[in-house]
C-alpha positions as CSV (number, residue, x, y, z in Angstrom):
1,X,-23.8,8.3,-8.9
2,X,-23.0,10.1,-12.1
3,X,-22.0,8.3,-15.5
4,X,-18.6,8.3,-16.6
5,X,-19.0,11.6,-19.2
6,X,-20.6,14.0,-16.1
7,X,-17.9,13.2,-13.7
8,X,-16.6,16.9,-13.1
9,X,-12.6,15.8,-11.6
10,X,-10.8,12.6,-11.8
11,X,-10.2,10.1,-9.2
12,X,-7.3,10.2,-6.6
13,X,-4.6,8.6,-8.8
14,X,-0.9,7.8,-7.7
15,X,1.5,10.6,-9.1
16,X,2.9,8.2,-11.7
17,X,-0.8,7.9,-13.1
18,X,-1.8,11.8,-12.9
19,X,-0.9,12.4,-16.8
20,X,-3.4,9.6,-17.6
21,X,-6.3,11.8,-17.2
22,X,-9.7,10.2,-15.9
23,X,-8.9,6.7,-16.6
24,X,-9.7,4.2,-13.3
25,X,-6.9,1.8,-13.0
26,X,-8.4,-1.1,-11.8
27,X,-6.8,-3.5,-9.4
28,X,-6.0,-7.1,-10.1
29,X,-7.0,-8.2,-6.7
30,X,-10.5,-7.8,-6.3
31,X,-11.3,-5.0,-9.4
32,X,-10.8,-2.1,-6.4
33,X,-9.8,1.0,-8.0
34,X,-6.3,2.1,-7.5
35,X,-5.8,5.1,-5.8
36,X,-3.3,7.7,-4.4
37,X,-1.7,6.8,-1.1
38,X,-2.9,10.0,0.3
39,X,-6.8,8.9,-0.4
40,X,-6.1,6.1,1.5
41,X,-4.8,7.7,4.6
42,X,-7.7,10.3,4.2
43,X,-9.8,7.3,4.0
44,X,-8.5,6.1,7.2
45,X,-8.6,9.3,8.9
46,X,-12.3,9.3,8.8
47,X,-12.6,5.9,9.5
48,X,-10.1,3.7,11.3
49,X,-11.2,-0.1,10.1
50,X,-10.7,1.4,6.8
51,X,-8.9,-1.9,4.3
52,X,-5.5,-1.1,5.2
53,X,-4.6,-3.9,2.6
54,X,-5.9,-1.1,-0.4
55,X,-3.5,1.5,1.6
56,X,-0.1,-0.4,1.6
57,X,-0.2,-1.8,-1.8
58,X,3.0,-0.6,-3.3
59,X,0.9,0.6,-6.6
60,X,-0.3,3.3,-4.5
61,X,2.8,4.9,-4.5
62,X,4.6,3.3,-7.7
63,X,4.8,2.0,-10.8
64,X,6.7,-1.0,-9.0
65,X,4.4,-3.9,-7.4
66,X,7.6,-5.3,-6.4
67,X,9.2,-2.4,-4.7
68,X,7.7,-2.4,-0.9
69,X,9.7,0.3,0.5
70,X,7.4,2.8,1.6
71,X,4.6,0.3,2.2
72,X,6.8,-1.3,4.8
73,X,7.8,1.7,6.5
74,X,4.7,3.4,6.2
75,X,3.0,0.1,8.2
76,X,5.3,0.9,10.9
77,X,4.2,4.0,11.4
78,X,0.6,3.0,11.3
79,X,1.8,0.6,14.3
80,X,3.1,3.1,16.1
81,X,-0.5,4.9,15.7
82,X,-1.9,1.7,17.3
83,X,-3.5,0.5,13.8
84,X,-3.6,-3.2,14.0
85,X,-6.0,-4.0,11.7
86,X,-3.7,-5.7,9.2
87,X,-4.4,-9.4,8.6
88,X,-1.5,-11.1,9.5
89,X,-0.8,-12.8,6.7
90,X,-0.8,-9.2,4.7
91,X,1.6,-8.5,7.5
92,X,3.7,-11.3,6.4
93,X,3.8,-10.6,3.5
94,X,4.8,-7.2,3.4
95,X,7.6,-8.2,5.7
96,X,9.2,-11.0,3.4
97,X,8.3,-8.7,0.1
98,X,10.4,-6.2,1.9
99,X,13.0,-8.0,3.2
100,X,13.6,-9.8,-0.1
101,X,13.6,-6.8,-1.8
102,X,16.7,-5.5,0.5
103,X,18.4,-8.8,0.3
104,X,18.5,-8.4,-3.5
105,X,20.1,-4.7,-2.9
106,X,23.0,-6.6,-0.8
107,X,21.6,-5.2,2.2
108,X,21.1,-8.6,4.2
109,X,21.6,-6.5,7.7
110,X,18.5,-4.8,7.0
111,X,16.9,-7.2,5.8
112,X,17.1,-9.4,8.9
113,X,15.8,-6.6,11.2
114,X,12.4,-6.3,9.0
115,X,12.2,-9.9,9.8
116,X,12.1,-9.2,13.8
117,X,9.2,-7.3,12.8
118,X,7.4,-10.7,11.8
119,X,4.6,-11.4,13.9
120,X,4.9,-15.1,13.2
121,X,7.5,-16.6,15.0
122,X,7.5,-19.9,13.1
């Protein structure tokens, strides 16, 4: 509840927005803040129906809003953990995003096993 000169640290920022200083890099979807990937999974430590949409967005990570590596993966994992809140059309999403992005690397194997992941068989 502070104004923007008494704010005494900056917000969690990815790494490849550290140098920036205390600038808020606001999101086109919605005008959330970005954050770290680290806030987020802090975020949903304390609270498990934490937005796991604001978690996996690539931005969170990198520079990239194309590059769904570690979103993907990092979903998985969340899985695993028995996190399910995902819409699945965000689920969907990721999965094509991902899989396009490793068809595009020539890597059309792996690409077909992140589509078994899809939850929509159709």
């Amino acid at each position: 509840n502070t104004s923007e000169c008494e704010k005494y640290a900056c917000s969690p920022l990815p790494p490849y927005l550290e140098d920036s200083g205390c600038v808020i890099e606001e999101d086109d979807n919605g005008g959330r803040p970005l954050r770290d990937v680290c806030f987020h999974l802090l975020k949903l430590y304390s609270d498990r129906s934490y937005e796991l949409d604001q978690l996996l967005d690539p931005r969170s990570v990198t520079p990239d809003p194309l590059d769904f590596r570690l979103s993907w993966h990092l979903w998985e994992v969340l899985r695993a953990l028995n996190y399910s809140h995902l819409s699945p059309q965000s689920w969907g999403v990721l999965n094509t995003s991902y899989a396009a992005q490793l068809e595009s690397e020539g890597l059309w194997e792996w690409a077909v096993f992140v589509m078994l992941h899809e939850p929509d068989t159709q």
